[in-house]
N, C-alpha and C positions, 0 to 999 in steps of 0.2 A: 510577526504576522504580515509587515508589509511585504518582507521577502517571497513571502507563499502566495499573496497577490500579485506582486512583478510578474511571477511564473508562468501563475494563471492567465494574464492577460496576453506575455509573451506566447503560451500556445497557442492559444484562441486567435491571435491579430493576423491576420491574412498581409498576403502582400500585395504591392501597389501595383498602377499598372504601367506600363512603359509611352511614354510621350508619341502619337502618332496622330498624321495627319492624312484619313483617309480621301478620296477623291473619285469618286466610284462614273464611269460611262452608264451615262442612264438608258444605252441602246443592249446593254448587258443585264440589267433588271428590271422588273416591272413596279418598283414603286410609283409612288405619285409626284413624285419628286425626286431628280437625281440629287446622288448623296456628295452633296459639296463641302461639307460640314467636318469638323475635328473631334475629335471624340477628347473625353475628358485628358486633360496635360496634366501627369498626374509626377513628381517625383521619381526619376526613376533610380537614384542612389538606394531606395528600400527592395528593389525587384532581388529575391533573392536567386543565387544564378542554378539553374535548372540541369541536375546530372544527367536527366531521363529525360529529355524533353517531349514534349506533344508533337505528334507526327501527323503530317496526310497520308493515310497508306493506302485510300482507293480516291482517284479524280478520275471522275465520267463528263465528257460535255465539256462546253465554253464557261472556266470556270478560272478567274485573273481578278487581283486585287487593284485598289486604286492607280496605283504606278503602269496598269494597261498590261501588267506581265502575266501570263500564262502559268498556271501553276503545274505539278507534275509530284508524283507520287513520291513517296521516302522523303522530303523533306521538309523542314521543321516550320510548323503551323505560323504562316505570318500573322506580325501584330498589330494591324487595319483589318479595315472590312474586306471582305470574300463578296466577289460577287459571283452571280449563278445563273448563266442563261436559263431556259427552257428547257426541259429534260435531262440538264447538267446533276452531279451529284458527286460528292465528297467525303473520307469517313475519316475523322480523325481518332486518334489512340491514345488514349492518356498512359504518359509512360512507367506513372505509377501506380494507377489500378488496374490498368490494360484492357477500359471502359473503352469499347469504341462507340463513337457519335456519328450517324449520317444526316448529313444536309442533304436536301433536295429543293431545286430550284423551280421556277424560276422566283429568284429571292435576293436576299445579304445580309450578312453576317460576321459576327466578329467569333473568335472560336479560342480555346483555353486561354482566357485572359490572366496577364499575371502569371503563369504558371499553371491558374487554379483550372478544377474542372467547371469553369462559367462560363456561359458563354453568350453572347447578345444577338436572336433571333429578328430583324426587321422584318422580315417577311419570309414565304416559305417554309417550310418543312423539317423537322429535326425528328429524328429516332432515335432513341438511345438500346443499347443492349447489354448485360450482363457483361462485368468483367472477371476476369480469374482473381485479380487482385482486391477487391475490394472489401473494406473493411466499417465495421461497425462504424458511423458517424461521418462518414467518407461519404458527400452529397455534389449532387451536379445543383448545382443553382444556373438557370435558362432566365433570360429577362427578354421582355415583351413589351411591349407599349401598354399593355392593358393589365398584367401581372408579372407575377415572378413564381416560376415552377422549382422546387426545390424535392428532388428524393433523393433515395439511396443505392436504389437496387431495381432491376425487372426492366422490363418494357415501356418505354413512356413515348408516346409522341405528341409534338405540339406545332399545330400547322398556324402560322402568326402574319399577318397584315396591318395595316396602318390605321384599319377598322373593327378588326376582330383578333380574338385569340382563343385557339380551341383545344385540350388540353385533351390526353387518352392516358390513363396509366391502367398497366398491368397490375401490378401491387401495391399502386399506393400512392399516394403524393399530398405536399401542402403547398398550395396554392394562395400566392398576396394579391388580390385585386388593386386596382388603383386605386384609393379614398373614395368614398362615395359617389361611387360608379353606379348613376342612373340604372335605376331598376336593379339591382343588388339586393337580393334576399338575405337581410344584417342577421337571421337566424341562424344563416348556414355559415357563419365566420365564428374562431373562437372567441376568446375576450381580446387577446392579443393580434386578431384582424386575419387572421390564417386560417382558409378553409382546408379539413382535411378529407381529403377523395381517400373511397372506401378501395377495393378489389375490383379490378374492370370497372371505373370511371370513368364519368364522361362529364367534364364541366366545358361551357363557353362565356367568354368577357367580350363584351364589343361595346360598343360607343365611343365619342368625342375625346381626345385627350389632351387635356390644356396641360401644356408645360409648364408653365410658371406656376400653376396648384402643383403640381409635383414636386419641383423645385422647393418650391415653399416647403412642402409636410419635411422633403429630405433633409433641409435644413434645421428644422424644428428638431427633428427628429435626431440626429446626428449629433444637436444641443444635448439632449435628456441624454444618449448617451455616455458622451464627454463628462458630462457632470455628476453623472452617476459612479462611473471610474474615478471622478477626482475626490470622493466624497468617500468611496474606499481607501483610497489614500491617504487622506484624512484619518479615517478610523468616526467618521461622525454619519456613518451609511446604514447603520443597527446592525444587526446581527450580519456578519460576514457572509454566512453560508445564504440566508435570503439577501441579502444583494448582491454577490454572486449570480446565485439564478435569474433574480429580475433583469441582471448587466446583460446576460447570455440574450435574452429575450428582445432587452430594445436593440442591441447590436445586431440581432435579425431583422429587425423591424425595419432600422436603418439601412442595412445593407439592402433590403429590396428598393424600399422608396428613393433611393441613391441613384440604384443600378437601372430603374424606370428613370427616374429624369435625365442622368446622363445620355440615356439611350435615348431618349425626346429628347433630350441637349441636342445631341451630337447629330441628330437626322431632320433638324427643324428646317422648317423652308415657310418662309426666309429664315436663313439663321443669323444666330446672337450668341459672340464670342463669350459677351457680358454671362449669359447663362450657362457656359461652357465651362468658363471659369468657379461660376457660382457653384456646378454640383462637382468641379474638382474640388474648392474646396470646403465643402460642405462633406467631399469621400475623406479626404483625408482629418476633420476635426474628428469622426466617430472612429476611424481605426488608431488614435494615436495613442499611445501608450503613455499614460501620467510620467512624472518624473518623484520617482519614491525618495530620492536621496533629499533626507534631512540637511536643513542648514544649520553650522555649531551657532 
């Protein structure tokens, strides 16, 4: 049995994201604060190496990552923030659903992190549009200051700010609010904190966003994971098949409340290494895979 849980967990564990240190000209976006901040320094021995990589295959406008460099179409999606003047815009291509995503500025952004198709919205404009490849279970997860948009398929767009986040899907989408986001209608979430948008929805988040509540829940959160995994390990987690499913659930749960704080990590003003650190490793306790091998 534990063999069949290794397995389980080995598909399921995403990869990590590669150590970078963006540096953003705040004369290139319009936040409220230019981006001086690190994004989470995450291990990059687990990045696994990308046959198909994520591409820019359209750049419109003044569009250069922290380093001041200019980007240009066909090549492989840097891994720092994007920034986005004014009318600027961008589409990346994931190389293995052949999902393209448009950025429109003026904004910043991080774009297929890891590999995966997620991507970290500060501000600005994202579209998403049907791929040729895409396959059942295969989701773009968008992180926001305010939520975390996760679908699979259709139309989505989510225009994000450092006070709001406004979310459009064509077919569908589930959406993580931040923890008790003032004025939150708790009817419209399910038990597990995921509201799910109908056909042609229109949801908006805005308010205050304290980092260190983020931090916190990601932490906590990240905890109940890890030990829920260690607990199948164990063999003392009840019936396999429901904690399984329970595992699938807080590993989402984590994975937004993670991908929010790092994203308030990484863009705080003033910033704090200390909490930079905190949600790398608070990302990496939930993605870590137990160690199954018995001692004789």
């Amino acid at each position: 049995m534990r063999w069949a849980f290794a397995l389980a967990l080995s598909l399921s564990s995403a990869c990590k994201d590669p150590p970078v240190t963006p540096t953003l000209d705040s004369a290139t976006t319009t936040t409220s604060a230019p981006l001086t901040a690190s994004a989470p320094q995450i291990d990059a021995a687990g990045v696994a190496p990308l046959t198909v990589p994520c591409r820019l295959i359209v750049i419109t406008g003044d569009v250069r990552t922290s380093a001041d460099a200019g980007l240009h179409s066909l090549e492989a999606a840097p891994l720092d923030f994007i920034a986005l003047g004014a009318g600027a815009s961008m589409t990346a291509k994931d190389g293995k659903t052949s999902r393209e995503i448009t950025f429109n500025g003026p904004g910043a952004a991080r774009v297929c992190l890891g590999g995966r198709e997620e991507e970290w919205l500060l501000d600005g404009e994202l579209t998403s549009s049907p791929g040729a490849g895409e396959t059942p279970g295969a989701e773009v997860w968008v992180m926001t200051l305010h939520g975390v948009v996760r679908y699979g398929g259709g139309h989505v767009r989510v225009t994000a700010s450092r006070t709001s986040t406004a979310i459009r899907a064509q077919l569908g989408a589930a959406v993580y609010p931040v923890p008790a986001r003032p004025g939150m209608d708790a009817g419209a979430a399910d038990a597990d904190g995921w509201i799910h948008l109908s056909t042609d929805a229109n949801l908006e988040l805005s308010g205050p966003v304290d980092v260190r509540s983020l931090l916190a829940a990601c932490s906590k959160q990240a905890g109940i994971a890890r030990d829920l995994a260690e607990a199948m390990v164990r063999g003392d987690a009840g019936p396999l098949g429901d904690a399984a499913s329970q595992h699938v659930v807080e590993r989402r749960k984590a994975r937004a409340l993670c991908g929010m704080a790092a994203l308030g990590a990484a863009t705080a003003a003033p910033f704090s290494q200390s909490d930079v650190d905190l949600a790398s490793a608070a990302d990496e306790t939930w993605r870590r895979i137990p160690n199954t091998r018995t001692t004789p």
